[in-house]
C-alpha positions as CSV (number, residue, x, y, z in Angstrom):
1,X,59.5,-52.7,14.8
2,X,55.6,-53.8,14.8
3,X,55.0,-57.0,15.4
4,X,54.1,-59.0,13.0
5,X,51.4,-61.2,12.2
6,X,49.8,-63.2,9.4
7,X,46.5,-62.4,8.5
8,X,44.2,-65.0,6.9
9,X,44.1,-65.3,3.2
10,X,41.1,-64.0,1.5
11,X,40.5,-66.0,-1.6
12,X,36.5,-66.1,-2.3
13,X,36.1,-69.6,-1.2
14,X,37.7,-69.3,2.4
15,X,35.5,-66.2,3.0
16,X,32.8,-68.3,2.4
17,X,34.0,-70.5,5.4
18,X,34.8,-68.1,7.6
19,X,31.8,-67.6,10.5
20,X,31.2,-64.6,12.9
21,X,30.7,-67.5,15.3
22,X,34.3,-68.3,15.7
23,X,34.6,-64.7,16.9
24,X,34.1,-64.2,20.8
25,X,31.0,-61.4,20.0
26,X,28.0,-60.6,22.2
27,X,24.7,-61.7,21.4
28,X,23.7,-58.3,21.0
29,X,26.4,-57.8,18.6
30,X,25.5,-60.9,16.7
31,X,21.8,-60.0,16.2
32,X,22.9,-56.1,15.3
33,X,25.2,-58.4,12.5
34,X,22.1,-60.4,11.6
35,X,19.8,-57.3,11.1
36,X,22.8,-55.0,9.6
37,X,22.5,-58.6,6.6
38,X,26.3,-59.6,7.6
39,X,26.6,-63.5,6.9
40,X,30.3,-64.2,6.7
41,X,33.2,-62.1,7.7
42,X,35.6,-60.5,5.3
43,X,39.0,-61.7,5.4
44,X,39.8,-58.2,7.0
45,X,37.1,-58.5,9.8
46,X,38.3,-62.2,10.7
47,X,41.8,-60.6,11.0
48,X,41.5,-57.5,12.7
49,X,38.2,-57.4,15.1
50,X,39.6,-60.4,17.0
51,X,43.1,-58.4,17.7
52,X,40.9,-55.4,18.2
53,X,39.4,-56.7,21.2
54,X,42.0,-57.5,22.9
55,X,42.7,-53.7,23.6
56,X,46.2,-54.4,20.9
57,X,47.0,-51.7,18.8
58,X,46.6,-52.3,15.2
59,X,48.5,-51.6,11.8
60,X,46.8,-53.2,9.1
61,X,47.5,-52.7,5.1
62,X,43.6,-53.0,3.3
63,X,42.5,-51.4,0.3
64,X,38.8,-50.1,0.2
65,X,35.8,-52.4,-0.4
66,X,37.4,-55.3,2.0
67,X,34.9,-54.3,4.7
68,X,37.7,-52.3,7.1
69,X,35.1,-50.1,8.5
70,X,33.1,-53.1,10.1
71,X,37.0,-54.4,11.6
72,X,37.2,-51.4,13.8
73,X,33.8,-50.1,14.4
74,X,32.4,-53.7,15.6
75,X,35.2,-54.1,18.5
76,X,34.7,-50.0,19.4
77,X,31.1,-51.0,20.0
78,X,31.6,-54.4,21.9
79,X,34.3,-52.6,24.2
80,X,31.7,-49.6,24.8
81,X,29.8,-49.1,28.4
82,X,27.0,-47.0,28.3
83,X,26.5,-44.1,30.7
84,X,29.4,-44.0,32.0
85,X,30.5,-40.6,30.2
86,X,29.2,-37.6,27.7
87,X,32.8,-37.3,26.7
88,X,33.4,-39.4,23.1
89,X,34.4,-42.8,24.1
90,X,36.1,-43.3,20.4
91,X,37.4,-41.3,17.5
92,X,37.6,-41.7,13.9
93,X,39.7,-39.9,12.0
94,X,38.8,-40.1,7.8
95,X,40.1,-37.7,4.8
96,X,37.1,-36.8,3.4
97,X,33.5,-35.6,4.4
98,X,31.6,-38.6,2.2
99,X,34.0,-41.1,4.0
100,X,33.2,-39.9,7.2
101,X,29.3,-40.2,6.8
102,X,29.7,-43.7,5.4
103,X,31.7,-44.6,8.9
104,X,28.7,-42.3,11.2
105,X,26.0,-44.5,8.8
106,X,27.9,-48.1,9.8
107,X,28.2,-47.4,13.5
108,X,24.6,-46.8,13.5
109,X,23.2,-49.9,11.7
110,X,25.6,-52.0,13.6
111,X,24.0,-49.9,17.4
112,X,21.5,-51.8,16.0
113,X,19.3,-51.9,19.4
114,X,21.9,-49.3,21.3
115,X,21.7,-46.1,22.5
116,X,24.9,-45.3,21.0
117,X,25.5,-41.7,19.7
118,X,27.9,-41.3,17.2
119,X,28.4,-38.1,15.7
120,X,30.1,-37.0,12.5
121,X,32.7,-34.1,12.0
122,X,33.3,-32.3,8.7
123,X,33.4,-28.9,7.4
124,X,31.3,-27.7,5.1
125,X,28.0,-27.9,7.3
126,X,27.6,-25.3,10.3
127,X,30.1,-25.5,13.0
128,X,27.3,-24.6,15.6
129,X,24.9,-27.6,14.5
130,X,28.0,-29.9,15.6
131,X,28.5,-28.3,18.8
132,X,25.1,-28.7,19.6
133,X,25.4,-32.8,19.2
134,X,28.4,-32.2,20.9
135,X,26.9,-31.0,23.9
136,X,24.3,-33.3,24.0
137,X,26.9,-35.8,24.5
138,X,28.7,-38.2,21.8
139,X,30.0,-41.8,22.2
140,X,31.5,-42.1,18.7
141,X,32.7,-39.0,16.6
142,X,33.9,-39.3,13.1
143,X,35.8,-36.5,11.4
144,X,37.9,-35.3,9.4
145,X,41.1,-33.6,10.8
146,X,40.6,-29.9,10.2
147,X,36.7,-29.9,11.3
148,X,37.9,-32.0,14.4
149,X,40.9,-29.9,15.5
150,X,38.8,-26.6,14.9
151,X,36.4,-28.2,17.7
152,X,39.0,-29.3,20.0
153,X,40.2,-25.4,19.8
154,X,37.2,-24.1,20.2
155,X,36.8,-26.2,23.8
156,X,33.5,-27.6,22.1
157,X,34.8,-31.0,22.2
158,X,37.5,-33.1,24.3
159,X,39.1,-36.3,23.8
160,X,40.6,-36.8,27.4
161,X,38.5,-40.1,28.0
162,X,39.0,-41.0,24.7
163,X,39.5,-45.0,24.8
164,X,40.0,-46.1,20.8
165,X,41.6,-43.6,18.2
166,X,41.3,-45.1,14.5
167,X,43.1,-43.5,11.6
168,X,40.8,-45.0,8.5
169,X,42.3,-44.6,5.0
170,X,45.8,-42.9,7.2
171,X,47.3,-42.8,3.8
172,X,45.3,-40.8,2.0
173,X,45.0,-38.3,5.0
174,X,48.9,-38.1,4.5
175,X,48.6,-37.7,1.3
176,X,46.5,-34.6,1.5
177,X,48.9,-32.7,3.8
178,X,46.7,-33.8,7.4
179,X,49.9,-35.3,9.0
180,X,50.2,-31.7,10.8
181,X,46.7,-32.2,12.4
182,X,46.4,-35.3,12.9
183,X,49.4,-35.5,15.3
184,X,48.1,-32.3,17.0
185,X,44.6,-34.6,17.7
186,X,47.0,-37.6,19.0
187,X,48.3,-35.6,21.1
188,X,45.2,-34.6,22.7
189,X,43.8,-38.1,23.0
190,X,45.3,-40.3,26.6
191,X,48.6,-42.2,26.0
192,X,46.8,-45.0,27.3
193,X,44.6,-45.7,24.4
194,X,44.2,-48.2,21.6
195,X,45.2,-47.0,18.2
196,X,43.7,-48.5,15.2
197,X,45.4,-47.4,11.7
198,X,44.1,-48.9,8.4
199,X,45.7,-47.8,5.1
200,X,45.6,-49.1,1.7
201,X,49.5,-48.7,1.6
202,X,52.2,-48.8,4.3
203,X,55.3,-46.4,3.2
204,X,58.0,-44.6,5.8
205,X,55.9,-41.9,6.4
206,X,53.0,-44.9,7.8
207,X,55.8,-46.3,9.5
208,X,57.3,-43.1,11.3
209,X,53.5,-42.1,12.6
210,X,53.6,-46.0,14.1
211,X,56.2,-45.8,16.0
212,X,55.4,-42.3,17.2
213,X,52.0,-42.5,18.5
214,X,51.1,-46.9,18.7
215,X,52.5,-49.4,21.3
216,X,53.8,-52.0,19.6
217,X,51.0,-52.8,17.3
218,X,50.1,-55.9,16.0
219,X,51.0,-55.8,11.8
220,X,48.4,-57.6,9.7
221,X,48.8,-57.7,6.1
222,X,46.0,-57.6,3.8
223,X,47.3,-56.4,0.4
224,X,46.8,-58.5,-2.9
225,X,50.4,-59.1,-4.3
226,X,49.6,-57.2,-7.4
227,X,47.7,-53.8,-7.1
228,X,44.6,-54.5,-9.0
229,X,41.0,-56.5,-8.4
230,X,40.4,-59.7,-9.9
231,X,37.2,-59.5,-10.1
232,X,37.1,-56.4,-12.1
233,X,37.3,-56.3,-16.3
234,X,39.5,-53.2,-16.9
235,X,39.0,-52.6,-20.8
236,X,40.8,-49.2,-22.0
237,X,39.1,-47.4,-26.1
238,X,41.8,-44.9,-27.7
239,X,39.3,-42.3,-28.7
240,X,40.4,-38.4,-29.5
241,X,38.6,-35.9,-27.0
242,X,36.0,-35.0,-29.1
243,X,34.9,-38.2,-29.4
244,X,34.7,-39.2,-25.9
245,X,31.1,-38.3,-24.8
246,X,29.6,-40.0,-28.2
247,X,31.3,-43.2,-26.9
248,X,30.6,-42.6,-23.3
249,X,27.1,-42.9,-24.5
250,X,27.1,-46.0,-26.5
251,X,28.9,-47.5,-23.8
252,X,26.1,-46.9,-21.5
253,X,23.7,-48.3,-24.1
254,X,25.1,-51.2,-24.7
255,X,25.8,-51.6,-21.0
256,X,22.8,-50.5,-18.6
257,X,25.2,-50.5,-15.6
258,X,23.1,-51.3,-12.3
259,X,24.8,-47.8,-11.0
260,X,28.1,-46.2,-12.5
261,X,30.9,-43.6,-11.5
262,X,31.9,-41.8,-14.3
263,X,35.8,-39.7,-13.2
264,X,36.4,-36.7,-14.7
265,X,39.6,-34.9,-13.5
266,X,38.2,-31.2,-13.2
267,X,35.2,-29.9,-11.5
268,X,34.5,-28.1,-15.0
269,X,34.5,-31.4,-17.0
270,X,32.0,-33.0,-14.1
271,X,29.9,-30.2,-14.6
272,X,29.7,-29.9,-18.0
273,X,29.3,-34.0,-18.9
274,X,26.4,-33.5,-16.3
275,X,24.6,-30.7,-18.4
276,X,24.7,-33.2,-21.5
277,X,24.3,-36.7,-20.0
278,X,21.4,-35.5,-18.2
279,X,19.5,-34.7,-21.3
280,X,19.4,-37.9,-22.4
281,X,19.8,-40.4,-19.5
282,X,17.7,-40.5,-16.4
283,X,18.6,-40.3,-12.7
284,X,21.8,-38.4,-13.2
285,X,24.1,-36.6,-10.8
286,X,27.4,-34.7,-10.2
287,X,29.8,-34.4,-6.8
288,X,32.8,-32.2,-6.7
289,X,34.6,-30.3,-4.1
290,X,33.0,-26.8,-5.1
291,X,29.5,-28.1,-4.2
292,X,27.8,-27.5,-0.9
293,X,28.0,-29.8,1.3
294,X,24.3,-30.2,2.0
295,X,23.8,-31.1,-1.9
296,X,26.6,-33.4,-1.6
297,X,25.4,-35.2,1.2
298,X,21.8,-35.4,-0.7
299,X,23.3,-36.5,-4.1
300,X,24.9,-39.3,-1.8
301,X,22.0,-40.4,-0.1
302,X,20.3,-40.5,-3.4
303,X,23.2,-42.8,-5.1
304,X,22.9,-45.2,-1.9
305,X,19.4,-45.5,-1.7
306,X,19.8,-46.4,-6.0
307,X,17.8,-43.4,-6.9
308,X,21.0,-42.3,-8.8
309,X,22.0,-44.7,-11.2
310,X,24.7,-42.2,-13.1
311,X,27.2,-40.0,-11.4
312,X,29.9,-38.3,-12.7
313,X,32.5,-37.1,-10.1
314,X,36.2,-35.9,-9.5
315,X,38.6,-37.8,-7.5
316,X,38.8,-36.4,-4.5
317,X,34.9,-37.2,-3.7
318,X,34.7,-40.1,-5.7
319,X,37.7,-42.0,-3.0
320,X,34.8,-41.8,-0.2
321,X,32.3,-43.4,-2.1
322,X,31.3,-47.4,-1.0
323,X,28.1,-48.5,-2.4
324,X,28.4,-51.8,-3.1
325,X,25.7,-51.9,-6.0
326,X,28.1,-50.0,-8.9
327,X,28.3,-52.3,-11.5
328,X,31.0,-49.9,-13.6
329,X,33.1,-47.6,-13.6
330,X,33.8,-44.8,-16.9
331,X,37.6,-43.1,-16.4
332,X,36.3,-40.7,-19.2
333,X,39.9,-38.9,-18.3
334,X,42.2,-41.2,-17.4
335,X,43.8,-40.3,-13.8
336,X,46.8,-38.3,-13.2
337,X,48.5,-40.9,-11.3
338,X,48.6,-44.9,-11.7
339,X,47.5,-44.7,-8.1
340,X,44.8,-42.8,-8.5
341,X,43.4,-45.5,-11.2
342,X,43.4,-48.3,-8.6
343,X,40.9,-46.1,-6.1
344,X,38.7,-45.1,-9.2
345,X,38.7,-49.3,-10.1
346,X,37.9,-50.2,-6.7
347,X,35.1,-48.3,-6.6
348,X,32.9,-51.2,-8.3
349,X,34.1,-55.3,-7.4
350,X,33.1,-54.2,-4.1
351,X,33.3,-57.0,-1.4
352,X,34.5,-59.9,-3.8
353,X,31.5,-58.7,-6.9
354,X,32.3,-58.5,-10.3
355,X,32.4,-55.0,-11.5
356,X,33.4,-53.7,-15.4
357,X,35.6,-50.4,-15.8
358,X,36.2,-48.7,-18.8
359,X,39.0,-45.9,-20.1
360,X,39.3,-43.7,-22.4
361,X,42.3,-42.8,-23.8
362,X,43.7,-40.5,-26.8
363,X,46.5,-40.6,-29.0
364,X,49.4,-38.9,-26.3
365,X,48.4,-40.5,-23.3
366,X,49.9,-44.2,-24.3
367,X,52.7,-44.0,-21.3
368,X,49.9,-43.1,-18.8
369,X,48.4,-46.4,-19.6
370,X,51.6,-48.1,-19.9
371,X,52.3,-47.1,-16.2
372,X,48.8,-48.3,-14.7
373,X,49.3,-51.7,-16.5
374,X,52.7,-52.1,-14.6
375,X,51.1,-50.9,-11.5
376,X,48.2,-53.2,-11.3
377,X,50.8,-55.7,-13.3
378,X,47.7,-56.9,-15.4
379,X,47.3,-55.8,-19.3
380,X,43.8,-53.4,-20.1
381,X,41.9,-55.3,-22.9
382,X,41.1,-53.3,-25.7
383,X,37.6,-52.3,-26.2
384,X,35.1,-52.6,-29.4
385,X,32.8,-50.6,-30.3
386,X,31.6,-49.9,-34.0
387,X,32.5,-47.0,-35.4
388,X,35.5,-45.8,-32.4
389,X,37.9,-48.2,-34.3
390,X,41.1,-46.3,-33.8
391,X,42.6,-44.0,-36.2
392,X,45.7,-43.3,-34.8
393,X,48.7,-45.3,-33.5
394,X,52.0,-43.8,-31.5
395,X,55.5,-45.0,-32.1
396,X,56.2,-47.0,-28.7
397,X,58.8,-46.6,-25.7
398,X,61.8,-46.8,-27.2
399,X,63.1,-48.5,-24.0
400,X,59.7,-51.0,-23.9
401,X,59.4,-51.7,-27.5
402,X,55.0,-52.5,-28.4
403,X,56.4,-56.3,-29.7
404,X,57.8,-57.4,-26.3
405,X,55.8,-55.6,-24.2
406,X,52.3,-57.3,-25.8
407,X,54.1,-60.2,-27.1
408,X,52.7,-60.1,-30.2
409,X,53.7,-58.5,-34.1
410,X,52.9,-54.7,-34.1
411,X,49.8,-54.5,-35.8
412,X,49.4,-53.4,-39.9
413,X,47.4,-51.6,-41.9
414,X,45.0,-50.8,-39.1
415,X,45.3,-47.1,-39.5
416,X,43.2,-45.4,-42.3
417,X,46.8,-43.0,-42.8
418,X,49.4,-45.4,-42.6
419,X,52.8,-43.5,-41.9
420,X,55.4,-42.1,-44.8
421,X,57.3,-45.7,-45.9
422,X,61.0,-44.7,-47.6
423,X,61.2,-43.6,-50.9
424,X,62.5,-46.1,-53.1
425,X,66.6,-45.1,-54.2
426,X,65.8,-43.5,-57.2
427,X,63.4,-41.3,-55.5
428,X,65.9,-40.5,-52.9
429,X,68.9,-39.9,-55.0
430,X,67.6,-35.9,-55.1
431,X,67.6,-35.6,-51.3
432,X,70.8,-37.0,-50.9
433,X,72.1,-34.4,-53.5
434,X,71.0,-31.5,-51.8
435,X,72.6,-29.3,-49.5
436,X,72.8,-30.3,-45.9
437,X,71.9,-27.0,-44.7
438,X,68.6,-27.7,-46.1
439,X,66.1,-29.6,-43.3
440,X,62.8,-28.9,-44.2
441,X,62.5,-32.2,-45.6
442,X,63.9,-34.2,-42.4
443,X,61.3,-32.2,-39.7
444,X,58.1,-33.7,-40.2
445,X,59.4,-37.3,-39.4
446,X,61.2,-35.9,-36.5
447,X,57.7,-34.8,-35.0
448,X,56.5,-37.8,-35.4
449,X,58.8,-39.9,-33.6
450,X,57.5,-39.8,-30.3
451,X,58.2,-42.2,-27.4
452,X,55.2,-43.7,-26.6
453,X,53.2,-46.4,-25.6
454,X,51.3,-47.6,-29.0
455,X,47.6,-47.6,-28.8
């Protein structure tokens, strides 16, 4: 079993007190922090970077926006000695192209000063560009597994002097079926190394890869108790689908977010809310995976540098994104997975700021929401907006009854068609008489009576 050891709290107020003076860092180091703006260290950072440079392995639980990348990449540059190789002194492996350049873009304001190379890996630019930096020598590389394991095939890049290997968001790589590679890149890398593994979530499949490929690492826990941010209002609308984009619209009206991400869970719904947002809102952009990568990598240098104030992405880009500026976030689909809400959430809150999120939701999709809300254990608050009252309730979970689950009477007359009350007993006396074979009468309620959350 990893060893285990308590990491410091990180309530606002003791972040404040926290000091990158009472950790043993270089004055070159210290003046790269200065310039980079760092003030205070992230409960993460006061946690892992001292461990880190002691040449310990490392297992720590952190969800994004706790400023994880600055806990590894600060101890891989103080432990770095220039000119002593061409071969890549450290590795990074990420899961997606945007999370890689984010890493690249930190090691490089925190060089601050230092001729430090760090190159980054992905697919989806030209192979031949990469082994051209690759030649020219790299301290750093950051990749994602497939781009990196093509190189390491291709003899265009070696990881024998490799000192440091980090797996950065190892969960997610998991997730997306990278296990495969990324024990195939382990493999290549010295047994005498430091391994640094960060994920938001430590499960048996985190565990197995541990104790495979670390030497008894130090465990640091930095998971909130309940999966959710604090410092984020989550509000939920129940609109119907064709109703969505006129409400998306008020919303961002009534708003005037600093910079939003608006999720959408196909690439055809990004595009298409694009086409019509961008009529009548300024600075707007799309990401999804079926956009090259040199537009994605300008639509992302664009959102950083605030020139994007709007942009409407899929999941599977929107995970790499960490711009601390988003004010709020739009689920204009809610996610497929309870899981896949937290990410979209902690996309805004960044780094202890308040952040707003909004999602919509129709009529059918009140277990969906019931799910999230046991996940994050935290209740949405219903949004208002005139004129998106809602006009349709759902019968609840049989097995989570509405009353109990909100603590509160189930609500009346709020819906414009109330549903069919029981006739009184004269009324019914000609139903009883008829002839059972007869249902007609008996299938509409039967529709109706849907387990549901209610709305």
């Amino acid at each position: 079993m990893p060893e285990a050891s308590p990491a410091p709290q990180g309530d606002g107020e003791n972040s404040k007190k926290a000091s990158f003076d009472d950790i043993d860092l270089s004055p070159a180091m210290r003046e790269s922090l200065r310039q980079a703006g760092y003030e205070h260290p992230s409960p993460v950072q006061s946690g892992v970077i001292p461990v880190a440079l002691t040449g310990r392995d490392v297992l720590g639980q952190a969800r994004t926006g706790t400023g994880k990348t600055a806990s590894f990449a600060i101890p891989i540059l103080e432990r770095f000695e220039e000119g002593k190789s061409k071969s890549p002194f450290a590795i990074v492996l990420a899961p997606t192209r945007e999370l890689a350049v984010q890493v690249r873009d930190e090691f490089d304001k925190l060089a601050y000063g230092r001729k430090i190379k760090s190159v980054p890996l992905y697919g989806g630019k030209p192979i031949k560009a990469q082994i051209t930096k690759l030649e020219r020598g790299a301290d750093v590389v950051v990749g994602t597994p497939g781009r990196v394991l093509d190189l390491l095939g291709r003899g265009a890049l070696r990881l024998d002097e490799v000192k440091i290997v980090v797996l950065d968001e190892a969960d997610r790589m998991l997730d997306i079926g990278f296990r495969p590679d990324i024990e195939k890149i382990l493999r290549r890398c010295p047994t005498a190394r430091q391994t640094l593994l960060l994920s938001a979530t430590v499960d048996p499949a985190i565990e197995r890869l541990s104790k495979r490929y670390m030497i008894e690492p130090v465990t640091l826990d930095f998971s909130p108790k309940t999966k959710g941010v604090d410092t984020i209002e989550q509000f939920y609308f129940t609109v119907d689908n064709t109703r969505k984009y006129d409400l998306l619209q008020k919303l961002l009206e009534r708003e005037q977010p600093t910079q939003a991400i608006v999720f959408c869970r196909t690439k055809r719904m990004v595009d298409k809310l694009h086409l019509k947002l961008s009529r009548k809102n300024p600075n707007v952009a799309c990401m999804h995976g079926d956009m090259a990568q040199n537009v994605r990598d300008r639509v992302m240098k664009q959102f950083r540098a605030e020139e994007v104030k709007l942009l409407i992405a899929t999941d599977v880009v929107g995970r790499g994104i960490d711009v601390s500026s988003i004010s709020h976030i739009f689920n204009y689909d809610i996610p497929e997975s309870a899981d896949d809400y937290v990410h979209r959430v902690g996309r805004t809150g960044r780094m202890g700021r308040d952040g707003v999120a909004y999602t919509f939701v129709n009529s059918e999709q009140g277990g969906e929401l019931t799910r999230i809300e046991q996940l994050i254990n935290k209740l949405l608050i219903r949004g208002e907006m005139e004129g998106f009252e809602a006009v349709q309730s759902v019968v609840p979970k049989a097995q989570q009854p509405a009353v109990q689950f909100f603590g509160m009477a189930p609500p009346t007359g709020s819906t414009p068609k109330p549903e069919p009350a029981p006739q009184p007993a004269a009324e019914q006396a000609p139903a009883e008489d008829a002839p059972p074979q007869d249902p007609p009468p008996k299938a509409p309620p039967k529709k109706k009576k849907k387990h549901r959350r209610a709305l």
